[in-house]
C-alpha positions as CSV (number, residue, x, y, z in Angstrom):
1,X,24.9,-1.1,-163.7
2,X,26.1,-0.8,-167.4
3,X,28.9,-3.3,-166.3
4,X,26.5,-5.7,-164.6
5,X,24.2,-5.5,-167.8
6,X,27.6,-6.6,-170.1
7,X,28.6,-9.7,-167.9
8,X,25.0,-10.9,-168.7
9,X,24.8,-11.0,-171.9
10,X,28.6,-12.6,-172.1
11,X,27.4,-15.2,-170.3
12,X,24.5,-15.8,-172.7
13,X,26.5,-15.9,-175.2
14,X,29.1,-18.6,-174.0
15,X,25.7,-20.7,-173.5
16,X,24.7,-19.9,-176.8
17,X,28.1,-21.2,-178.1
18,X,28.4,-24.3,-175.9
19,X,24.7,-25.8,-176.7
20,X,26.0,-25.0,-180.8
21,X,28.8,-27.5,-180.5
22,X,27.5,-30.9,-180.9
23,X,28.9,-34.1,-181.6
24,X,28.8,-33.6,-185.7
25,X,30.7,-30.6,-185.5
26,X,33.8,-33.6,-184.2
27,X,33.2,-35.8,-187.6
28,X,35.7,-34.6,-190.7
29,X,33.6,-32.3,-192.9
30,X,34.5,-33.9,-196.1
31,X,33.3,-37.4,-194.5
32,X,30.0,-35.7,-194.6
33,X,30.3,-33.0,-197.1
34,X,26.7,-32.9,-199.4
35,X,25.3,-30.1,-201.0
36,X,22.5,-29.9,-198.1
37,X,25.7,-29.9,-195.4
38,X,27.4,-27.6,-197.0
39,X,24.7,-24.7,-197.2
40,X,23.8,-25.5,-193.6
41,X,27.5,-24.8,-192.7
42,X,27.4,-21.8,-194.3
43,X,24.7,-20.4,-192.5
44,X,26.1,-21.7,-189.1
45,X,29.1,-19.6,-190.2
46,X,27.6,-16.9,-190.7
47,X,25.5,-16.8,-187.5
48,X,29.0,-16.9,-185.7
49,X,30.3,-14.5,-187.4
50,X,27.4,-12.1,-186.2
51,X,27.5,-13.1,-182.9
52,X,31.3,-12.2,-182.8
53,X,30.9,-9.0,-184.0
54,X,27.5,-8.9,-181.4
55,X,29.8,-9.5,-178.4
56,X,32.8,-7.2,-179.9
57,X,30.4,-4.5,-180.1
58,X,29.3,-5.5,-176.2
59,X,32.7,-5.3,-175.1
60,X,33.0,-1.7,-176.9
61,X,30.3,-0.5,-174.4
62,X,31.7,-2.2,-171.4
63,X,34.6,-0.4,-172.0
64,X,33.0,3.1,-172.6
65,X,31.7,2.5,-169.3
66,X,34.1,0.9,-167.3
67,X,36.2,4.0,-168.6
68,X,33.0,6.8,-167.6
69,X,33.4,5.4,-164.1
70,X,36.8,6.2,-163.4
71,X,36.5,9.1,-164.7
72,X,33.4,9.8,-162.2
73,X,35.6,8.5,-159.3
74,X,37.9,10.8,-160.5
75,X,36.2,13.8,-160.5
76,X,34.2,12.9,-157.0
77,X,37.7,12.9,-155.6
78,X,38.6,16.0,-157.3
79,X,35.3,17.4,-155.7
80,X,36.2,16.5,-152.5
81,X,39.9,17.7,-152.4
82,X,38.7,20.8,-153.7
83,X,35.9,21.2,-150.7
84,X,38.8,20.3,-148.6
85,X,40.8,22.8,-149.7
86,X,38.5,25.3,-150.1
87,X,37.4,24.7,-146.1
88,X,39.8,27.4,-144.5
89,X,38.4,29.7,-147.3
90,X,34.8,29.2,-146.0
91,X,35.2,29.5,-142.6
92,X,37.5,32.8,-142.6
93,X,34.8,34.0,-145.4
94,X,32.1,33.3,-142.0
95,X,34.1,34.5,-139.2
96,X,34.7,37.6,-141.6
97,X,30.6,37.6,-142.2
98,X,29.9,37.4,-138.2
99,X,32.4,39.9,-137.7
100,X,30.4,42.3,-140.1
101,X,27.4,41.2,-138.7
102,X,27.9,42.2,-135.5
103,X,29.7,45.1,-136.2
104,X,26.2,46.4,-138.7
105,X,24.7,45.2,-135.1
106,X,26.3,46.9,-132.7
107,X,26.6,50.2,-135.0
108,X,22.2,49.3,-135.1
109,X,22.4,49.2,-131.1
110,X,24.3,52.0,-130.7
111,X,21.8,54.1,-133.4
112,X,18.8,53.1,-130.8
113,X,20.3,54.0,-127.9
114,X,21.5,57.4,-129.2
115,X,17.6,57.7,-130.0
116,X,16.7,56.9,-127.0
117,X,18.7,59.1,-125.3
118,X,17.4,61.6,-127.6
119,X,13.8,61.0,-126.4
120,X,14.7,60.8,-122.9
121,X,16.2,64.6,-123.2
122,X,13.0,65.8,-125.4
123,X,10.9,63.9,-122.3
124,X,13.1,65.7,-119.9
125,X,12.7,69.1,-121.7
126,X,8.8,68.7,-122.4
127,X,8.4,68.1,-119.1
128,X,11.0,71.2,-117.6
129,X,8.9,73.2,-120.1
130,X,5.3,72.1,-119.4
131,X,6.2,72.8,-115.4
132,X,7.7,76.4,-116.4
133,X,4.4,76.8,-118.3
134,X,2.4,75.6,-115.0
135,X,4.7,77.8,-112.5
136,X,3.9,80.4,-114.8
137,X,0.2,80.0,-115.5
138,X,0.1,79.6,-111.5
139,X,1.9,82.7,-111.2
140,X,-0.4,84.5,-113.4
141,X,-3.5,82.8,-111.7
142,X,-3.1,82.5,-108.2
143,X,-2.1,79.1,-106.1
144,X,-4.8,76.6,-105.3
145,X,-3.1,76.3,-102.0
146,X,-2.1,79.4,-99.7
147,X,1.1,78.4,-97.3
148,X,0.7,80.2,-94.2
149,X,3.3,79.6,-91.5
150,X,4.0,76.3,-92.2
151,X,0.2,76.0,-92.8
152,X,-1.6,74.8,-96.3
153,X,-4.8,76.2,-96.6
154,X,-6.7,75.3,-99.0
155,X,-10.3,77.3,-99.9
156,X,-13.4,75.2,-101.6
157,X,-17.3,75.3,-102.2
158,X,-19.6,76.6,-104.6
159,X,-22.0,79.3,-105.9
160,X,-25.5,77.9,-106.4
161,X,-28.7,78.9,-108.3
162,X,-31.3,76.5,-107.2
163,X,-35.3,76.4,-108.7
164,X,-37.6,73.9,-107.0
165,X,-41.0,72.8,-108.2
166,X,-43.4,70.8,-105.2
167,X,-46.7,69.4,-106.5
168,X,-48.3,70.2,-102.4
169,X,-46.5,72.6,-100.7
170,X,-43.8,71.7,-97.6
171,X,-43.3,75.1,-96.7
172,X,-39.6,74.2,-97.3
173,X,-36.7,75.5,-99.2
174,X,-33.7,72.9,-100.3
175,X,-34.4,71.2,-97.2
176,X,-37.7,69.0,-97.8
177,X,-39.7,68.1,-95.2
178,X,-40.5,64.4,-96.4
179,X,-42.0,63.3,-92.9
180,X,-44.4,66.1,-93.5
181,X,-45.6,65.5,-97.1
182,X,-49.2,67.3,-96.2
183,X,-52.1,64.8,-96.4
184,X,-54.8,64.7,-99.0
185,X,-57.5,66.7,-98.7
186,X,-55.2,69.3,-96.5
187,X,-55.7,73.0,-97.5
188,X,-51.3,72.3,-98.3
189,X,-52.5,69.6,-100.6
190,X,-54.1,72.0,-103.1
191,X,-51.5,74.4,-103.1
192,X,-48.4,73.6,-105.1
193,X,-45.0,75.4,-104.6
194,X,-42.3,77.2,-106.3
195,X,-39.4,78.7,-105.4
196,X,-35.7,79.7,-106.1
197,X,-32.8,79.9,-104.1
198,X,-29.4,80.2,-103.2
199,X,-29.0,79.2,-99.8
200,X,-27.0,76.0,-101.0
201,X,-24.1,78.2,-101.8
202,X,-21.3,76.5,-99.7
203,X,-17.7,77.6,-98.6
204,X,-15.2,75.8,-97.3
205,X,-11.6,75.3,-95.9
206,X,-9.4,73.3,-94.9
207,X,-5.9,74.1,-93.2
208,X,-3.6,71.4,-93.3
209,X,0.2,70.7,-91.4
210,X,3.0,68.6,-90.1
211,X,3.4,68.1,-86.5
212,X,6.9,66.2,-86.1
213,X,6.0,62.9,-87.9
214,X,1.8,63.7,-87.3
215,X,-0.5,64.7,-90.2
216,X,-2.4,67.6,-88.5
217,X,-5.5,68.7,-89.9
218,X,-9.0,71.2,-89.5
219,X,-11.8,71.5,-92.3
220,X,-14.8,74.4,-91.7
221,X,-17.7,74.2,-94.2
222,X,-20.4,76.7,-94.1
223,X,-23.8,76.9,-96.1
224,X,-26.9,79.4,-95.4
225,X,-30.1,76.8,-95.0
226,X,-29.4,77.7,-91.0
227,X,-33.5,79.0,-90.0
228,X,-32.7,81.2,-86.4
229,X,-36.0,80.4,-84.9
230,X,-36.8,77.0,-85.9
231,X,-32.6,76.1,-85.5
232,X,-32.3,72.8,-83.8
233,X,-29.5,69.7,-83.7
234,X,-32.1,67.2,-84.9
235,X,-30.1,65.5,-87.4
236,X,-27.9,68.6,-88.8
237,X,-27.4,72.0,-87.0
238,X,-29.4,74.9,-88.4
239,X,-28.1,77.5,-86.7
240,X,-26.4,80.3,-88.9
241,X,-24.5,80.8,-90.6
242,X,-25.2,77.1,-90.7
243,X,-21.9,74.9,-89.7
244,X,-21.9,71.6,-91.7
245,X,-18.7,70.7,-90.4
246,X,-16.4,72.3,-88.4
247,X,-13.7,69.9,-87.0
248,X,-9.7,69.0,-86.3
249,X,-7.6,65.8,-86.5
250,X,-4.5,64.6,-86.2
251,X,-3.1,61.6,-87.7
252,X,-0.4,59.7,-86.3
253,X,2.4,57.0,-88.5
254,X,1.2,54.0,-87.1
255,X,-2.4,54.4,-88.5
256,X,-4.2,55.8,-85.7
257,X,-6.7,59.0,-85.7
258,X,-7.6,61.5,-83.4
259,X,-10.0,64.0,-84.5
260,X,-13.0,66.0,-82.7
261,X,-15.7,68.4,-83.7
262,X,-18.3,68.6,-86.1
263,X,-18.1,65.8,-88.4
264,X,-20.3,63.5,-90.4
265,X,-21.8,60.9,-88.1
266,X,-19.8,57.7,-88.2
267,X,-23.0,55.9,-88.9
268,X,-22.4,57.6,-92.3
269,X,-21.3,54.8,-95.2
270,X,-17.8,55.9,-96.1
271,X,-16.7,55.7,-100.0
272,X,-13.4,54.0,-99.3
273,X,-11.7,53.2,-95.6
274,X,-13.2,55.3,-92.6
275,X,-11.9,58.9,-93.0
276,X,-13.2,62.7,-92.8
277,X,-14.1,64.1,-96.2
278,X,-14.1,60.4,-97.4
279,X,-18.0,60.0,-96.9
280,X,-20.6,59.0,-99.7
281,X,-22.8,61.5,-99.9
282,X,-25.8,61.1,-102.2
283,X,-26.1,63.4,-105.6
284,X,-29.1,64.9,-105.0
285,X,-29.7,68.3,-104.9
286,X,-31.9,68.2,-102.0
287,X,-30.2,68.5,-99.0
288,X,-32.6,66.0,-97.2
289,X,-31.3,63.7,-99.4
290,X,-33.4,60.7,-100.1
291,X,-35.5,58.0,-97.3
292,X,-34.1,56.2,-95.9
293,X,-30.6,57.2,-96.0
294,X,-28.8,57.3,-92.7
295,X,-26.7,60.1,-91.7
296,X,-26.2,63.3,-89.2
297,X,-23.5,66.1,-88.9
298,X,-23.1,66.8,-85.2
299,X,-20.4,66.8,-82.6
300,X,-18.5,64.3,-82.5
301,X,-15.0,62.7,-80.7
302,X,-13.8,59.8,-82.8
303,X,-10.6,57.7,-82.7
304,X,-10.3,55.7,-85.9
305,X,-7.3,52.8,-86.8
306,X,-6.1,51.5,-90.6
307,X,-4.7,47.6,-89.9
308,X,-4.2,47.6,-93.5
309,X,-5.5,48.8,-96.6
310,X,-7.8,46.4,-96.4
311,X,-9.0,46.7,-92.8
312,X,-10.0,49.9,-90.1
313,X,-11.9,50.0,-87.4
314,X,-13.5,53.4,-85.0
315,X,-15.8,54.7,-82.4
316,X,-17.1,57.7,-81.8
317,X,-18.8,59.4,-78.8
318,X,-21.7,62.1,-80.6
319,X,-24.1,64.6,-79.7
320,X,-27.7,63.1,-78.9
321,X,-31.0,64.4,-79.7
322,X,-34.3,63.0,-79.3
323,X,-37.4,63.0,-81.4
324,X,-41.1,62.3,-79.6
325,X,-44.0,61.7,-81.4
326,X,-47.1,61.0,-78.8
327,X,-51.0,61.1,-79.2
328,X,-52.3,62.4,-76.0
329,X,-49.7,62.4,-73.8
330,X,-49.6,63.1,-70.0
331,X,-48.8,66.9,-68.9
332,X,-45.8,68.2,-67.8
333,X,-43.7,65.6,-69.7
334,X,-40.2,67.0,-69.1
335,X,-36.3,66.1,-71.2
336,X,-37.4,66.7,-74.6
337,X,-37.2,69.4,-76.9
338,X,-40.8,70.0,-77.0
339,X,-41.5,70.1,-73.7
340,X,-42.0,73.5,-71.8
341,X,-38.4,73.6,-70.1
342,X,-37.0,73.6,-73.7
343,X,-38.1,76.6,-74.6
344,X,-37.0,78.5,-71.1
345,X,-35.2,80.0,-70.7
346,X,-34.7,82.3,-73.9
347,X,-30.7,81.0,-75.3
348,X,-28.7,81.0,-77.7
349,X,-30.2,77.4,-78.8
350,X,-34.2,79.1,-78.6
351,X,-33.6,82.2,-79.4
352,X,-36.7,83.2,-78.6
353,X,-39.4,81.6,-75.9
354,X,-42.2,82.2,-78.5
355,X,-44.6,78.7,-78.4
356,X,-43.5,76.5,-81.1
357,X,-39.9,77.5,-81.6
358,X,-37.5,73.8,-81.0
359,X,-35.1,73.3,-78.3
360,X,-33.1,71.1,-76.9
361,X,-33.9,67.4,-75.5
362,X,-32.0,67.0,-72.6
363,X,-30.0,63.6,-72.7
364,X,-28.4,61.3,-70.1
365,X,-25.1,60.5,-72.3
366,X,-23.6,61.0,-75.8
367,X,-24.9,58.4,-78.3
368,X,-22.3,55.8,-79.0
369,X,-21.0,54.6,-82.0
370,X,-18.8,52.0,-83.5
371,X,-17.9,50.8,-86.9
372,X,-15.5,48.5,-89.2
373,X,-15.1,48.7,-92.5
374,X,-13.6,46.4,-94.9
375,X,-12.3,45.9,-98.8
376,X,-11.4,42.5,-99.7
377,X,-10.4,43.7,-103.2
378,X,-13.6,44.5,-104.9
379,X,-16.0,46.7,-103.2
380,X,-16.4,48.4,-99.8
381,X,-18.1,47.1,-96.8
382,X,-19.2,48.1,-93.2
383,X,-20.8,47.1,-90.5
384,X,-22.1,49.5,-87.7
385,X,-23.3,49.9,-84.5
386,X,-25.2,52.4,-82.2
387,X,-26.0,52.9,-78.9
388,X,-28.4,55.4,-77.6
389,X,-30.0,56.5,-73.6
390,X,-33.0,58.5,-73.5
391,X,-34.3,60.4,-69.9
392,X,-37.3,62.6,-69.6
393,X,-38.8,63.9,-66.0
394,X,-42.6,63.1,-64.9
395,X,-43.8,64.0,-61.3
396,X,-41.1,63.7,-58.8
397,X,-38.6,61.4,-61.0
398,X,-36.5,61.0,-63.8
399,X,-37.0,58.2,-66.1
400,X,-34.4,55.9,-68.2
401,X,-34.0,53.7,-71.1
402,X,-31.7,52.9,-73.9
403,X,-32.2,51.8,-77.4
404,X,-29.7,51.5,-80.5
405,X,-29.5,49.7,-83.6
406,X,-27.1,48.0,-86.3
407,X,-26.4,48.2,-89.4
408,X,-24.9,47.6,-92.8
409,X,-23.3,49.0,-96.0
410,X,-21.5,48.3,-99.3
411,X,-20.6,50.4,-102.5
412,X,-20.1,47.9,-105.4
413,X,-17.9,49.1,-108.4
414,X,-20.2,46.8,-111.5
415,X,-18.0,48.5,-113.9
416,X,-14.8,50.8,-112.6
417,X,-15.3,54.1,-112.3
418,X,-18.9,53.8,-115.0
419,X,-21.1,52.3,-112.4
420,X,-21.8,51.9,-108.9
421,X,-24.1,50.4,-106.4
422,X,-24.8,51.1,-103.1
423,X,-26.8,49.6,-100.5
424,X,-27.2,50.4,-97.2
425,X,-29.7,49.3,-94.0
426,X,-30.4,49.5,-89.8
427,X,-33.0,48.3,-88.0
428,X,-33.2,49.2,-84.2
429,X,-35.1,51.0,-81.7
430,X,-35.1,54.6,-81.3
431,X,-33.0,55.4,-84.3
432,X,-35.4,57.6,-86.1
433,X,-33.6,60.9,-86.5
434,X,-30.7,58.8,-87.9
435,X,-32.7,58.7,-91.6
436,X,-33.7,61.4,-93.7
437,X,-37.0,60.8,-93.2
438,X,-36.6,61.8,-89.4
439,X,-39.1,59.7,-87.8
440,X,-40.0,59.7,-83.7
441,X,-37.1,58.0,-82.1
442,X,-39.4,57.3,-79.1
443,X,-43.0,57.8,-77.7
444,X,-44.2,57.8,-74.3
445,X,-46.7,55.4,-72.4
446,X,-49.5,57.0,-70.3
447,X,-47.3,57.0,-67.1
448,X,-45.0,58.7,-69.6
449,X,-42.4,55.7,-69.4
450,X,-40.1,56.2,-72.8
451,X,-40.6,53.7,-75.3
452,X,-38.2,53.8,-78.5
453,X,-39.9,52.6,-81.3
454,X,-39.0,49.7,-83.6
455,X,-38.0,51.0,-86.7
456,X,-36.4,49.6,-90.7
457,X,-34.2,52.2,-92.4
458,X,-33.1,50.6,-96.2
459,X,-32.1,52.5,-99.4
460,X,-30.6,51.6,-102.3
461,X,-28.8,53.5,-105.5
462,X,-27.1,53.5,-109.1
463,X,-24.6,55.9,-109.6
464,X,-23.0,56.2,-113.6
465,X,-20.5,57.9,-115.5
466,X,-21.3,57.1,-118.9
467,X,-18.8,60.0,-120.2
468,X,-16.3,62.3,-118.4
469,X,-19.1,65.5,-118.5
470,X,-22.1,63.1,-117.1
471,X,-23.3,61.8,-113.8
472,X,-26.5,60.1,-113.9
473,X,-28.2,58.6,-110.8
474,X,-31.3,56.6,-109.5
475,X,-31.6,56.3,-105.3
476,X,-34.6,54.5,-103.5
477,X,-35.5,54.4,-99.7
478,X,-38.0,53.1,-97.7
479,X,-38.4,54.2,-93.6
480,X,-41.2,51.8,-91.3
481,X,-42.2,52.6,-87.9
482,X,-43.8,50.3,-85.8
483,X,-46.9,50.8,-83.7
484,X,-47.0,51.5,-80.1
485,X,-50.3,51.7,-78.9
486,X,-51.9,52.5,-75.4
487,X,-54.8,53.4,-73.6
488,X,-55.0,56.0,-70.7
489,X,-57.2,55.4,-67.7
490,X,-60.1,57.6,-70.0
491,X,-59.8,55.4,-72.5
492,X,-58.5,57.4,-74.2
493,X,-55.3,56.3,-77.1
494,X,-51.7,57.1,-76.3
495,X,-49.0,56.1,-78.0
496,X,-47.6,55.5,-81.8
497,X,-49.9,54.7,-84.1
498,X,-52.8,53.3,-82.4
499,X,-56.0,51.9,-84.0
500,X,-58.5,54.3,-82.1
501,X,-56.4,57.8,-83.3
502,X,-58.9,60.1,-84.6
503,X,-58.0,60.6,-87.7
504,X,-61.0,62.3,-89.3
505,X,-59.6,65.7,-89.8
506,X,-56.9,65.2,-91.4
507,X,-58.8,65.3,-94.7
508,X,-60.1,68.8,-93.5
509,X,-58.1,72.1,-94.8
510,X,-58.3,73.2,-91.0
511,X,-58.7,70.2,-88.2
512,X,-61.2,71.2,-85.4
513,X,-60.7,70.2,-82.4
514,X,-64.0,67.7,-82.5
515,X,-62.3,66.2,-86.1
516,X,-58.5,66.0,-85.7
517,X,-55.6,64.9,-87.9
518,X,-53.8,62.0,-85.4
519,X,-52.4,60.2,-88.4
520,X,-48.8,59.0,-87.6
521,X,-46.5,57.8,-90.1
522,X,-46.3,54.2,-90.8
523,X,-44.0,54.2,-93.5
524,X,-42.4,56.6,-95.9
525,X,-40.9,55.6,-99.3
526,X,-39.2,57.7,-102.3
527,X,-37.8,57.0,-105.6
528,X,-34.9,60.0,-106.9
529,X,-33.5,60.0,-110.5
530,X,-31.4,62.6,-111.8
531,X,-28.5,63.7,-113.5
532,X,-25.2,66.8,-113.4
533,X,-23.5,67.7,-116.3
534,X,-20.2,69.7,-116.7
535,X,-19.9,72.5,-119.5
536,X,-16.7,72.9,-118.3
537,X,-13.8,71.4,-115.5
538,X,-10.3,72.5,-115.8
539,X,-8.2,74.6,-113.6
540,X,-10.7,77.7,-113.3
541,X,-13.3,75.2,-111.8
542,X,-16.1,73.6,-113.1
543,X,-19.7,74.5,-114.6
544,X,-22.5,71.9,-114.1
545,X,-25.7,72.1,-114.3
546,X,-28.1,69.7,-112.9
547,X,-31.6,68.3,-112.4
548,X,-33.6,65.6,-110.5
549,X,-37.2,64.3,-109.9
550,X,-39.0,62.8,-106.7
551,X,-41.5,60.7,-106.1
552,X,-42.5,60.4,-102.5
553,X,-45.3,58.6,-100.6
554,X,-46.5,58.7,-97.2
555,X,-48.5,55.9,-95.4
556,X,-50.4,56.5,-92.2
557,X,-51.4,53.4,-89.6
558,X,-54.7,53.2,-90.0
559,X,-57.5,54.9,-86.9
560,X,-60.6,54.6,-85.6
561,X,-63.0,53.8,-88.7
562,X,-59.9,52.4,-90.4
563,X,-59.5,56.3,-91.8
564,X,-55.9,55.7,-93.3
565,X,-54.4,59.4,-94.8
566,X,-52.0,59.4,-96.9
567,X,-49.8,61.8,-98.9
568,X,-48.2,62.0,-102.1
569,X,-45.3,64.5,-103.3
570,X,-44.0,65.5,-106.6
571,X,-40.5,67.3,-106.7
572,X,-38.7,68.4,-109.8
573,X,-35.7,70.8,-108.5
574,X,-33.0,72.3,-110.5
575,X,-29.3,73.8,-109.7
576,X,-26.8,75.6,-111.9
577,X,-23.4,75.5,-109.9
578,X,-19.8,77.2,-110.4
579,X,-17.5,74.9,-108.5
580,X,-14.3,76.8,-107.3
581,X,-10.9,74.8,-108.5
């Protein structure tokens, strides 16, 4: 730059010059010599003589900097041998640096997986020492299993302290009567009742082994609610001590199972899959349970199948029963467990022939049931089926019909393990006793012709877990019976339900025999809230204590006059359980 700056102003100068040399300058200065002349070529001179020492001053610079750029090249290649040179320096100085590097690295590697190691042995010997302190504390304690000849037995149940509270009295302990909630007006109406008990105590065992490559299996559960005179197979046995279940299985590898006995009735919604002991059960601490749910524990012979974990399938063949309810109906009605051949002769089902005690209806067939279950990935569903053949004896014959139902089920996880629902319904004919409300399955025409009645079973329930100590719960269940009315050749009604029933005495403390109670149950609803908590549940058990509330309402079809009773019960019941580990 400083170089292009001096070339310029050369050139200006040599312009300068050349426009300063006229033609005068070529005519003799003595031909022309004046004073003026003179003093002008003075000052000419002089102006040259500045401009000379101008442009030697010019050509000073360009020097200097003609000079200041060879020593810059200079240098630049001085720089650049010496980062030549210095190269091999640099990278032996890197490959020295990565070498260090991963040498600090590896010694870093090998640091964390000498601490690992350490963990894993502290793991190891936490673990070895936490078993030793389990073998031990078992030793000390007792097994939770006893081995028995290849045999794992394995005891259960509870101790029970129960207190229960009804507004009208049912006459009942755990076990409520809720088809029976006693009109109003009823001498049972003004009478409240209170009781305690521990009949709900319940043991249990279950004796579990290996039969080549099958799962063999037997479970025997025992409470004391079993009543010897009013015992009957309704809907659970009563017979004492009372048998809840009593059953064996055997479970083969390729999913199939075998298993007879007493059992849970396959119409019974399962929590998860189809399996024994795998049954919901509602919370409640009465033993009815709430309307509308459907269940029984009878005999039963079941095959069930897993497809998948995702898929199973059973039938079962179970013990039948049959529940009559008739107004007026024909004599000598024989086949159910009211009639008079029920309670002769004396057995080990009557146990006595004294009028009143309950027998056994005498049934064609075992009802018939069949069910698939299912689990898409969130929730469990079912769908269910039942078939059922009723026979009674009038005059010279015996009589036949059949009836049955269907049905449906889920259990919806809302949040895991916090909160459930469940919902469950059947609708059918002559499926009464399958509900806690244990309605008539069938009534009886006046030529005593069986007639199962139509008949709605729904309930529905919130189960949550807000905490590992709390279970809180809410059920609802609503049972409807349809009418079945008739007229015999006195005019006289027969039937279910029928619009001329007398029902005029069933406001009465004691019905006379010119003002009875005929009411029949048109539908029976309840709502159930309650709750169990745990004071304690480790390895000696657990300690819970628990209470619930009932609400339950019974409506009548409506009888001659339009008289419509209806009842209303209150329940508050209590229970303070030890649960054995």
């Amino acid at each position: 730059m400083k170089r292009a700056v001096g070339i310029v102003l050369a050139c200006l100068l040599a312009i300068a010059l050349a426009f300063g040399n006229d033609d005068s300058a070529k005519v003799p200065r003595d031909a022309h010599k004046t004073p003026n002349t003179e003093a002008a070529t003075q000052a000419t001179n002089a102006r040259l003589e500045r401009v000379e020492k101008a442009m030697e001053i010019q050509q000073e610079q360009i020097e200097q900097l003609r000079q200041q750029l060879q020593t810059r090249d200079s240098i630049i290649q001085q720089l650049q041998q010496q980062v030549h040179e210095a190269q091999p320096v640099v990278t032996g100085a890197e490959q020295k640096a990565d070498a260090k590097a991963s040498n600090e690295n590896a010694a870093v590697l090998l640091g964390v997986s000498n601490r690992a190691s350490d963990l894993r042995s502290n793991e190891a010997d936490t673990a070895l020492n936490l078993q030793q302190a389990q073998e031990s504390a078992t030793a000390q304690e007792g097994p939770l299993a006893i081995r028995f000849k290849g045999i794992t037995l394995t005891p259960g149940g509870f101790l029970d302290a129960t207190g229960i509270y009804r507004t009208h009295n049912e006459n009942a302990d755990a076990i409520s009567t809720l088809a029976g909630v006693p009109f109003s007006g009823t001498a049972n109406s003004h009478l409240s009742e209170f009781r305690g008990t521990a009949r709900e105590t319940r043991l249990s065992l279950l004796a579990e082994g290996k039969i080549k490559d099958w799962k063999a299996s037997g479970y025997a559960e025992f409470d004391f609610e079993g009543a010897a005179v009013t015992a009957n197979e309704v809907e659970s046995t009563g017979f004492q001590p009372r048998s809840r279940q009593l059953w064996g299985q055997v479970e083969f590898h390729n999913g199939l199972s075998v298993s007879g006995g007493q059992t849970w009735s396959l119409l019974t919604t399962n929590r998860s899959g189809i399996a024994l002991r795998n049954e919901w059960v509602p919370e409640t601490i009465d033993l009815q349970y709430v309307v509308g749910y459907n269940w029984a524990r009878q005999f039963s012979l079941r095959v069930t199948k897993k497809f998948s974990d995702k898929f199973w399938a059973a039938i079962a063949a179970e013990n039948p029963e049959t529940t009559l309810n008739v107004i007026n109906a024909p004599p000598n009605v024989f086949g159910f467990n009211t009639s008079s051949n029920a309670m002769t002769p004396v057995s080990a089902f009557t146990l006595s022939n004294t009028p009143g005690a309950n027998g056994i209806s005498t049934d064609l067939a075992p009802d018939l049931i069949g069910k698939v279950a299912f689990e898409p990935g969130w929730g469990h569903f079912e769908v269910k089926a039942l078939g059922r053949f009723f026979r009674d004896r009038f005059g010279v014959r015996n009589q036949y019909t059949e009836g049955g139902g269907g049905g449906v089920a889920a259990i919806l996880p809302l949040v895991k393990n916090k909160l459930d629902v469940i919902l469950e319904g059947m609708a059918g004919v002559g499926i009464g006793r399958y509900a806690s409300g244990l309605g008539p399955d069938v009534t009886l025409r006046p030529n005593a012709t069986i007639v199962p009645l139509h008949e709605l079973q729904t309930m529905a329930g919130i189960e949550a877990h807000p905490g590992l100590r709390l279970d809180l719960y809410l059920y609802g269940g609503d049972e409807y019976y349809r009418r079945a009315a008739y007229l015999n050749a006195a005019g006289l009604p027969v039937g279910y339900g029928s619009p001329r029933n007398n029902n005029s005495g069933c406001a009465l403390q004691v019905p006379t025999a010119a003002q009875p109670c005929q009411a029949q149950t048109r539908n029976l609803w309840e709502v159930e809230p309650g709750f169990w908590y745990r004071f304690y549940k480790g390895p000696r058990g657990t300690v819970q204590w628990g209470m619930s509330y009932s609400y339950v309402y019974r409506q009548t079809w409506a009888g001659a006059g339009g008289l419509q009773p209806k009842g209303i019960e209150n329940m508050v019941m209590s229970s303070f359980r030890y649960v054995l580990p």
